[in-house]
KOLRO-823864 format. One record per residue: x, y, z of N, C-alpha, C, O in turn. Coordinates in steps of 0.2 Angstrom, whole numbers, plus 5000, padded with zeros to 4 digits. Example, Ala and Ser with C-alpha at 12.3 -4.5 7.8 and 13.67 -1.06 7.14 Angstrom:
BEGIN
506649725039506249785039506649845039507149835042;506449895035506849955036506450005039506750065040;
//
This chain:
BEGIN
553454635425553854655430553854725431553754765426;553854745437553654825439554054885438553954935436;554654855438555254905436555254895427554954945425;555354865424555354865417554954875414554954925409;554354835415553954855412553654925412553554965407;553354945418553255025419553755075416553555125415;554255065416554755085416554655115408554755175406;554555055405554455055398553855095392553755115387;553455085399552755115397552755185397552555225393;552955195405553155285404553555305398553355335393;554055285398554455305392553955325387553855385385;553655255384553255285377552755355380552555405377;552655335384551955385386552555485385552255535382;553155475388553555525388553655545380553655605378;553655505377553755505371553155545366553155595362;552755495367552055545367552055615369551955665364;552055615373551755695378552255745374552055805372;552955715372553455765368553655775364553955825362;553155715360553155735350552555785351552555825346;551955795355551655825353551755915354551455955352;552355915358552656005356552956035352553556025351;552556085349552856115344553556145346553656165351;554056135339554556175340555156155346555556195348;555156105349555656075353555956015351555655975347;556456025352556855945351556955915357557355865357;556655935363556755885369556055865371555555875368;556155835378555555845380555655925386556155955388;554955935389555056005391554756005398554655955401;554656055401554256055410553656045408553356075412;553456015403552656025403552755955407552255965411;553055915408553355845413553855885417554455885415;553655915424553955945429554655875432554655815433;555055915432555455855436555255865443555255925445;555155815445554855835452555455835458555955805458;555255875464555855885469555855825471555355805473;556455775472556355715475557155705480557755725480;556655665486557255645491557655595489557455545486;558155595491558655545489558655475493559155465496;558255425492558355365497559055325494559355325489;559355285501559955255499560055175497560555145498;559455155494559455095490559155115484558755165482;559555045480559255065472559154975469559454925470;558554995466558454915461558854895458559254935456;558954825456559554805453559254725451558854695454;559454715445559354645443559654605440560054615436;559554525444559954465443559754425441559354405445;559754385435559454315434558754335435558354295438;558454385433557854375431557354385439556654375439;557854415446557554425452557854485452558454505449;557554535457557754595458557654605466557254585469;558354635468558654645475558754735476558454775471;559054765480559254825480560054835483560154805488;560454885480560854905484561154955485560754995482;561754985489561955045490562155075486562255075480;562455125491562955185485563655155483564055175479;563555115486564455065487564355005482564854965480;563855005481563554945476563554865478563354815475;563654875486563154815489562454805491562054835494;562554725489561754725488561554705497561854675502;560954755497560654755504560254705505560254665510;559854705500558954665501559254635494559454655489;559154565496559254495491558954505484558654555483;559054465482558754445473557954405475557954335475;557654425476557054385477556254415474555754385474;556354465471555654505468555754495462556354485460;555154485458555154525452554754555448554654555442;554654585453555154675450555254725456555154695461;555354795455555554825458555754895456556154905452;555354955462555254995459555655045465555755015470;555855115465556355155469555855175473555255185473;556455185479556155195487555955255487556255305484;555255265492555355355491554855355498554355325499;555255385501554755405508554955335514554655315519;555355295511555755255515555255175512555355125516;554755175507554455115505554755125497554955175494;554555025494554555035488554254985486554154945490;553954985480553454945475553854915473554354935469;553454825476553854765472553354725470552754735473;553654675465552954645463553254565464553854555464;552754525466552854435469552054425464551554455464;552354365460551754325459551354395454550754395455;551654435450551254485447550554515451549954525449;550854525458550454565463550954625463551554615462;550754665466551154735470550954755477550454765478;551554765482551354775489552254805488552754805484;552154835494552854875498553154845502552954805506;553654865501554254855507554554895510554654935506;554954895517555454925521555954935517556054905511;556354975521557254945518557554885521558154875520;557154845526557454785527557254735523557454675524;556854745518556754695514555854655514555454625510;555754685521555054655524554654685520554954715515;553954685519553354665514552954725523552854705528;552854775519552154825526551354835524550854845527;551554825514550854825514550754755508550954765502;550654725510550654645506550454655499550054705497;550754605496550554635487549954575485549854515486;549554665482548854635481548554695477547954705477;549054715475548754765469549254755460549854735459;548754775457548854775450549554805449550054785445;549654855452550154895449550054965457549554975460;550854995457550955045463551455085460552055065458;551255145461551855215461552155215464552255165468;552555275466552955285472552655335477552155365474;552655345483552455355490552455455488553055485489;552055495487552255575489551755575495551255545497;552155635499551655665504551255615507550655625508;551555545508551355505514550655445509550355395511;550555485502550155435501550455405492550855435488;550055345490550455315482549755315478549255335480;549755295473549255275469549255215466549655205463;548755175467548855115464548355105462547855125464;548455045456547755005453547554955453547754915448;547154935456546554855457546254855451546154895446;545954775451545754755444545054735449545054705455;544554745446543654685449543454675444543654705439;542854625443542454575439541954615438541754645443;541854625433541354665430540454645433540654585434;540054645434539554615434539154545429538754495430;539454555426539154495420539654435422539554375420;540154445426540654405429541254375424541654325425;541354425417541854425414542354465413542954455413;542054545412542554585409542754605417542554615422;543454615413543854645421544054725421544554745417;543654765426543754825426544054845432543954825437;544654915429545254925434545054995436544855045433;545054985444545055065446545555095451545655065456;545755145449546455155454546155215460545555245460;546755225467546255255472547055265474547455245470;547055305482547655305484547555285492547055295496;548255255494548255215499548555255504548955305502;548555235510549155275513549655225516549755175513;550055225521550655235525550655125525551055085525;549955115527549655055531549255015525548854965526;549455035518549155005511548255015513547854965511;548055055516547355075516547055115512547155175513;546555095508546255155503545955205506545455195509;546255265505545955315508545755385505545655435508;545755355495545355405492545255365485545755335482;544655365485544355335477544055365473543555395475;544255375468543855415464543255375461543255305462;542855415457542355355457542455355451542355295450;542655385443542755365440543155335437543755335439;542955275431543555225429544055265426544155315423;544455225427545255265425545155255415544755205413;545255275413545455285405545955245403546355285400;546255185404546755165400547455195398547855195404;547555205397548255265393548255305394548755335396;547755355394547655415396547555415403547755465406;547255365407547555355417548055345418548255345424;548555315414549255305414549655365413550055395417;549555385408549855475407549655515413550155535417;549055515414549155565421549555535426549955565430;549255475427549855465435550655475432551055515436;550855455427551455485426551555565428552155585431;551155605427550955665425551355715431551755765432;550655665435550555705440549855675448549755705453;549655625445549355595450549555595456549155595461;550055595457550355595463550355675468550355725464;550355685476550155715477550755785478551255775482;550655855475551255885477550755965479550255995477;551155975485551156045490550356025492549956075493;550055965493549455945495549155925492548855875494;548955945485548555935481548755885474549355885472;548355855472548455795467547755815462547155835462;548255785456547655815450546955755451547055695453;546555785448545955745447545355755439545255805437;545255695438544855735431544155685431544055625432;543955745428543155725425543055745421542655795422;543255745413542955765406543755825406544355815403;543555855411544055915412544555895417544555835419;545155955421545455945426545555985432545856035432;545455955436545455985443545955975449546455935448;545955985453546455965458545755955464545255985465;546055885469545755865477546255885480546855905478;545955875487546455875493546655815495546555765492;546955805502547055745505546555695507546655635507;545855745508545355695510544855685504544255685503;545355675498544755675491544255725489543855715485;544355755492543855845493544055885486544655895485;543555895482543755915475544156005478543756055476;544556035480544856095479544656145472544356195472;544856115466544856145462544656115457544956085453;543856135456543356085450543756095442544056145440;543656015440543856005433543756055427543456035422;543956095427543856145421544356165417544456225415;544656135415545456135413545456095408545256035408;545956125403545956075397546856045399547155995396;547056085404547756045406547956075412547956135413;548256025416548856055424549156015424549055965421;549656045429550156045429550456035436550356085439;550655985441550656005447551056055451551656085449;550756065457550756135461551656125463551956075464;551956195462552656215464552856285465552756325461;553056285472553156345475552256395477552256455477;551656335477551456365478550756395473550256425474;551056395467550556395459550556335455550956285456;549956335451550156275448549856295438549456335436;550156275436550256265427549356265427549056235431;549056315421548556265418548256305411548356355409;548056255409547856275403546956285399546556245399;546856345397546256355395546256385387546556435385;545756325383545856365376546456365372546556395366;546756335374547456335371547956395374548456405370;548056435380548156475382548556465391548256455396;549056455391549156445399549156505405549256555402;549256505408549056535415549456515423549956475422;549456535429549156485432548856495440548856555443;548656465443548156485448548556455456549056415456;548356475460548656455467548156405469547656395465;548356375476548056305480547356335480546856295479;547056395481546256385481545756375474545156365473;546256395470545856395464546056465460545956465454;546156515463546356585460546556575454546856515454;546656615450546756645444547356715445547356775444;547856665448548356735447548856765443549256815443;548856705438549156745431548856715425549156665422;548256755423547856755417548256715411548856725410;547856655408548056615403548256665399547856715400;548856685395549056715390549756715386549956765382;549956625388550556605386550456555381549856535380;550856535377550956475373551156415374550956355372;551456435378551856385383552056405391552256465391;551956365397552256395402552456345407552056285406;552856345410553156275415553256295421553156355423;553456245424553156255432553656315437554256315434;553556345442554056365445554756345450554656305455;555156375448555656315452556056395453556156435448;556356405460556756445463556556515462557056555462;555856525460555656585460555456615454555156675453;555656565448555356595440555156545436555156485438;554856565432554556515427554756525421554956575419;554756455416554856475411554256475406553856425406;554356535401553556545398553656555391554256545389;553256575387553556615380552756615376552256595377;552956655372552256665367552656665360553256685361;552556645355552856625348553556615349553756575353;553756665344554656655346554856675350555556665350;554356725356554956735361554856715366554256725367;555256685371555256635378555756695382556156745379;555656675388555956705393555756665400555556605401;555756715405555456695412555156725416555456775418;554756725419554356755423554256745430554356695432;554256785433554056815442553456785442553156765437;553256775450552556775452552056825451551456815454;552256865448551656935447551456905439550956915437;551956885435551956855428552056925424551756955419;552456945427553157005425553556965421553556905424;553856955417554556925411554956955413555057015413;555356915415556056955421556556955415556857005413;556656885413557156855407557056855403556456835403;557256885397556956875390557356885384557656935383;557256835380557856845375557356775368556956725369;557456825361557256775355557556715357557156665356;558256705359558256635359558256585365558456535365;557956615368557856555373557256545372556756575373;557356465369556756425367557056345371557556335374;556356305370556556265375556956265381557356225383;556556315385556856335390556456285397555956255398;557156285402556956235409557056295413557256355412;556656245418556656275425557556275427558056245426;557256325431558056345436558256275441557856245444;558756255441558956215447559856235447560256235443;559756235453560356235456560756315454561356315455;560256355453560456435451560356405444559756425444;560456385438560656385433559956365429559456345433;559856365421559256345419559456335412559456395409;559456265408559456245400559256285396558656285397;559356315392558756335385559256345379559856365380;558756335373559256325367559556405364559156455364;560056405363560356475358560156465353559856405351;560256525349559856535340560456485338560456485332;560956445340561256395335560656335336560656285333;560456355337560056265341560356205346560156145347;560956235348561356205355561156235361560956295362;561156185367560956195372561656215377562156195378;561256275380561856305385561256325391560656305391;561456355396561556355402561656445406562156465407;561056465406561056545409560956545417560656495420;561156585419561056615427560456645427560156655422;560156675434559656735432559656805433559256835438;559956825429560256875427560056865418560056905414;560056795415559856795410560456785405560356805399;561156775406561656765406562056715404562556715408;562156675399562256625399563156605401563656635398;563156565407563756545409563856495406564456485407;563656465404563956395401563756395392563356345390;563856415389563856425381563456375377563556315378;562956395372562556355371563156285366563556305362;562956225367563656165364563356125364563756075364;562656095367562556035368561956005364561456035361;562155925363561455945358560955925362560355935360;560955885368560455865374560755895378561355905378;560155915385560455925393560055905396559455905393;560255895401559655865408559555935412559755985409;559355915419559655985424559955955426560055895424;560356025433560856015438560455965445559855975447;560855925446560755905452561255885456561455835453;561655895460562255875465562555905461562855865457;562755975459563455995454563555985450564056005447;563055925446563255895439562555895434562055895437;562755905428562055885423562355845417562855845414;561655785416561955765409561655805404561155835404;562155785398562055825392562255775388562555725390;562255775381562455725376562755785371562355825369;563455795370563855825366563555835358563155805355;563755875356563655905348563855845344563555805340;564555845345564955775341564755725341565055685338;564155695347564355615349563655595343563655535344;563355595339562955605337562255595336561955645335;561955545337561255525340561155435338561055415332;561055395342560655445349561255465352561055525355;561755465354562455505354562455455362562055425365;563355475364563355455370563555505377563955555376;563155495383562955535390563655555391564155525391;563555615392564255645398563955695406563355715407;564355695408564055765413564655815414565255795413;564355865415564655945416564255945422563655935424;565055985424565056015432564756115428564656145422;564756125436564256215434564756265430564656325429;565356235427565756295424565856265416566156295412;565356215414565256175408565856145406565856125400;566356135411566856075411566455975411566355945416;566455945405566355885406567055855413567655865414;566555805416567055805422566855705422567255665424;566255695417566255645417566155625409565855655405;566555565408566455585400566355485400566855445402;565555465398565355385399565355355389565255395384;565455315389565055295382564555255382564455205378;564255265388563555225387563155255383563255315382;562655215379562555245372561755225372561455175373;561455285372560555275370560355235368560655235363;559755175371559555155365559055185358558655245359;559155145354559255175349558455215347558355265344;557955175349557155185350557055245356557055245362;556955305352556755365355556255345361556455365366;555855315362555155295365555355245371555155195373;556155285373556155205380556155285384555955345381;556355265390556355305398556955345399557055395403;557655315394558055355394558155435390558555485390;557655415386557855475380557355545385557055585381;557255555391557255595395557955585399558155535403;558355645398558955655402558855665409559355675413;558255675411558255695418558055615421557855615427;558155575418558155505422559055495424559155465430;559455525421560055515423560155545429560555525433;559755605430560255635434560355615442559955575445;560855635446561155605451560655605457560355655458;560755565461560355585466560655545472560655485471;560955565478561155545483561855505481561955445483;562255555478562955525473562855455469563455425468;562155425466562155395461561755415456561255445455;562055385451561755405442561555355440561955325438;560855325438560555285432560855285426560755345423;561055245423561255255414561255195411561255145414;561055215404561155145401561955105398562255125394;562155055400562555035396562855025390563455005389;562555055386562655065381562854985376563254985371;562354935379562454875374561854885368561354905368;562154865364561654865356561354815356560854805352;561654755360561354695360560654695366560154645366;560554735369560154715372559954815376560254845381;559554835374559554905375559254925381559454975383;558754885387558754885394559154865397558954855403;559954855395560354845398560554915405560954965403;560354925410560554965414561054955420561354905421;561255025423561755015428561855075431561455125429;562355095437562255145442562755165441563255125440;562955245440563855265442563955305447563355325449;564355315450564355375457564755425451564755415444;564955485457565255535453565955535450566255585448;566255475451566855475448566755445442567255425439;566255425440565855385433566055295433566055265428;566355285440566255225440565855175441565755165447;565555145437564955095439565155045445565655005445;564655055449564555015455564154965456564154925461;563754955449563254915446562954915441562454955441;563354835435563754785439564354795438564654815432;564654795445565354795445565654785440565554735437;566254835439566754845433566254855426566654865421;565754855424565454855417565954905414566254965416;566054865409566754895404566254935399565754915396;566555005398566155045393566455065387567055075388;566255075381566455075375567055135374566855185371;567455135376567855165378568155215383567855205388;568655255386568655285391568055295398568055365397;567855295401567555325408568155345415568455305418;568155405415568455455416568155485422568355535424;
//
């Protein structure tokens, strides 16, 4: 099934990508949250079929797939008969399923992956390409995808952001729309493009260069993530801060480790307690560090998992004055290695929030809350105490 499954599979893959940073207890922007528009249906499952519904929590598009994956660019990846093809928001099929597996839609085009018969007419080898608007492949790379390691980067970054989508051969590079190599694989890591720059890394050293390939802030970091509202955040041993486009350190303080990007004016990073708070940029912290997890801000709200709740602890969100405004006891499952233990999967988008329910008995138990924290689906799910 395309929603769970997949689902499950990034997870571990995030999981991966974030045991391997030093010195974090989260995961970090080296996995940019990406800027996303807010469609008005969401996945939902019944009896083992999946339909979609609203922000009101009626269902639109019937219980008929199974699986199902979120709208973006007004299509979404469902799977029939363990194929994959797209649908409208009326539920109609635009580009018929007939692929192995489908992402979601950026900048007009998806990535998906086909499976063909080897020559010998047994072993079955899968190659992914990108389609566009009309399910037409309209870029193939010629190399076979790597298994896991092609599954990581489409998580990554496969998909295409301010034009460009990553590509690799031994190393990494970025193409354009028409498959046109931009920026030859020489890279031991990127990141994709935001605001215009993009992450990369050489030698162990990060950097980062603009859409033609330029070199406009010399690898010289230990760590550096993507830019969001005008800064980045960077750091070299123990000290982190933020940097300008000139890769000037505008922000900087010993303790801010673990540092996110800016959203919404505001930006995560741990104080020397090891709790997480919330600075301005002015470098300022408005929201005191107290948390033992945080997401970002999205719609006025961030989830965070409280100091006291203990771990995997249970979800709350705070409004931009670090007032909890919603307080859930939906409770993580307990395996670090699913899709939740990234708190930027909660956060709200188009006055809905994904969360777990918090059953022990069954830990992909999921559901939707608006911003008054009440779940819309499935209706009334009773949560382990207060929802407020």
């Amino acid at each position: 099934m395309l929603k769970k499954n997949l689902l499950c599979l990034l997870g571990a893959l995030m999981f991966i990508l974030w045991a391997g940073q030093p010195g974090q207890t989260q995961s970090t922007p080296e996995i940019p949250m990406q800027k996303k528009t807010c469609d008005d249906l969401w996945p939902v499952e019944q009896d083992n079929k999946w339909g979609y519904i609203d922000k009101t929590g009626r269902l639109i598009i019937p219980f008929k797939f199974d699986g199902a994956g979120n709208f973006s660019e007004g299509l979404a990846a469902v799977d029939i008969k363990e194929k994959t093809g797209y649908i409208d928001k009326s539920g109609k099929f635009v580009i018929p399923p007939r692929f192995i597996s489908g992402f979601s839609f950026s900048e007009g085009l998806a990535v998906v992956l086909v499976r063909r018969i080897g020559q010998e007419g047994r072993t079955s080898l899968y190659k992914y390409g990108y389609i566009d608007r009309s399910g037409r492949v309209v870029i193939q790379p010629p190399q076979e995808p790597e298994s896991l390691k092609w599954f990581a980067m489409a998580y990554k970054g496969l998909a295409f952001s301010e034009g460009l989508a990553y590509m690799e051969h031994g190393k990494l590079g970025f193409i354009d729309k028409a498959g046109k190599q931009v920026v030859p694989p020489r890279y031991d890591d990127v990141q994709p493009f935001s605001e215009g720059l993009a992450v990369v890394s050489l030698e162990g050293k990060y950097g980062y260069i603009d859409r033609s390939g330029k070199m406009v802030i010399p690898p010289q970091f230990s760590y550096a993530g993507p830019f969001s509202e005008g800064l980045a955040a960077a750091y070299n041993r123990d000290q982190g801060g933020y940097i300008d486009k000139s890769g000037k350190l505008v922000i900087t303080g010993a303790e801010f480790r673990g540092a996110r990007a800016f959203s919404e004016g505001l930006a995560a990073v741990r104080g020397k307690n090891d709790k997480y708070g919330f600075i301005d940029k002015t470098g300022k912290f408005v929201i005191q560090p107290q948390f033992r997890r945080v997401g970002d801000f999205s719609e006025g709200l961030a989830a965070v998992v409280p100091v006291d709740a203990g771990w995997p602890g249970n979800l709350a969100y705070i409004n931009q004055k670090g007032e909890i405004v919603i307080k859930s006891m939906s409770t993580f499952p307990n395996s670090p290695d699913k899709t939740e233990f990234d708190l930027h999967n909660y956060r709200f988008c188009g006055g809905v929030a994904w969360v777990s329910q918090g059953k022990k008995e069954d830990e992909d138990a999921t559901g939707y809350i608006n911003k008054e924290g009440k779940f819309i689906w499935p209706e009334g799910t009773p949560s382990k105490g207060e929802l407020r």
